[in-house]
Structure formats: structure tokens, C-alpha cells
C-alpha positions in Angstrom: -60.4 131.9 38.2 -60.9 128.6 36.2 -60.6 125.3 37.9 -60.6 122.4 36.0 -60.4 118.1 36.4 -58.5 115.5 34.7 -60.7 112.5 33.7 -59.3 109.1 32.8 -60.8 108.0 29.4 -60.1 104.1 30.0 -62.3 101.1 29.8 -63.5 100.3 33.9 -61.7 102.7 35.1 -63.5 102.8 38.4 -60.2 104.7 40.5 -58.4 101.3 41.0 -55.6 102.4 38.0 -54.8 105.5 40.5 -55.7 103.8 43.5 -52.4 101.3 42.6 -50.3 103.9 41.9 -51.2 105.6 45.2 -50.6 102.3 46.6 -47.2 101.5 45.0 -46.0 105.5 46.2 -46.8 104.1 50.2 -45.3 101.2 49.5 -42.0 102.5 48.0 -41.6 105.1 50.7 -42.0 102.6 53.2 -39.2 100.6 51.6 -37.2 103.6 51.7 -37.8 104.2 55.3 -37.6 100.2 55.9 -40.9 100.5 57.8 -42.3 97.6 55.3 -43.5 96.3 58.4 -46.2 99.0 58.7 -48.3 98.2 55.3 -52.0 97.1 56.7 -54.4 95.1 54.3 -58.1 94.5 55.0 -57.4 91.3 57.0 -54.7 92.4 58.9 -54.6 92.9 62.9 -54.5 97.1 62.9 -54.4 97.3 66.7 -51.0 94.8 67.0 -49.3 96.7 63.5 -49.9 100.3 65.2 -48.1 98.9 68.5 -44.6 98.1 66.5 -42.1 100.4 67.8 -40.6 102.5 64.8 -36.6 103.9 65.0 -37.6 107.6 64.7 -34.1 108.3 64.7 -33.4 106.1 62.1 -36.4 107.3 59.8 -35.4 110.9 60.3 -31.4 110.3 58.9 -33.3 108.4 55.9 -35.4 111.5 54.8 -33.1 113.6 55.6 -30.8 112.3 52.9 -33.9 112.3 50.8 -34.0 115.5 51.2 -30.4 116.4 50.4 -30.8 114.4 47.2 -33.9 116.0 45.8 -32.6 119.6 47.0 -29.1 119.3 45.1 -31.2 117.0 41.9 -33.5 121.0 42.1 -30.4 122.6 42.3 -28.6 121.1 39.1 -32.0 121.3 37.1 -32.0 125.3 38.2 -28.1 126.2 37.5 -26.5 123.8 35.5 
């Protein structure tokens, strides 16, 4: 079995070019979900963010139609 790595030829590249994208994923699902609320920084208060009450219900219809949009997106890629 061979395993293998992707390196990043760039100038500093010391992880902070992937480190944003990672970053910018979070933060656009959490826009989706509209839990924007929920993004912690070094300087914030973890403790009171954590304590927020979050619309489980709400989140779940969100993903849900996530879902149903990347299943039938699959689905026309496959059969059409």
C-alpha cells in the first residue's frame, strides 16, 4: 500500500494558508446554520459562548435541506 503527502511549495507557508481556509469552512457553516453567534477567538469569554442556548430544531431543518440539496446535486452529476 503506498501512502503519500501533499506539501505546499509557497513562500512562509507555516499552515496559516490552510489554517484560513479551515477557518472560512467553520465560519460559512455556521452562517448556514445561523449559529454565527458560536465563533470563539482567543480573547473571547468560552465559558459564557458555550452557555447560549442553540435551536436544535431549527439547525436540524437547515441540514437537512443541506442534505437534500447535495443528495439530488449527486444525483444529477450520476444520471443526467
Amino acid at each position: 500500500m503506498k501512502t503519500g503527502t501533499i506539501t505546499v511549495h509557497a513562500p512562509n507557508n507555516n499552515g496559516s494558508f490552510l489554517q484560513a481556509c479551515v477557518d472560512d469552512r467553520i465560519d460559512g457553516l455556521l452562517g448556514q446554520l445561523n449559529l454565527n453567534d458560536r465563533t470563539v477567538s482567543k480573547n473571547d469569554n468560552c465559558a459564557e459562548i458555550i452557555q447560549r442556548p442553540i435551536d436544535y430544531c431549527m439547525v436540524n431543518q437547515i441540514l437537512d435541506g443541506i442534505r437534500e440539496k447535495g443528495i439530488d446535486y449527486l444525483k444529477r452529476a450520476l444520471f443526467e
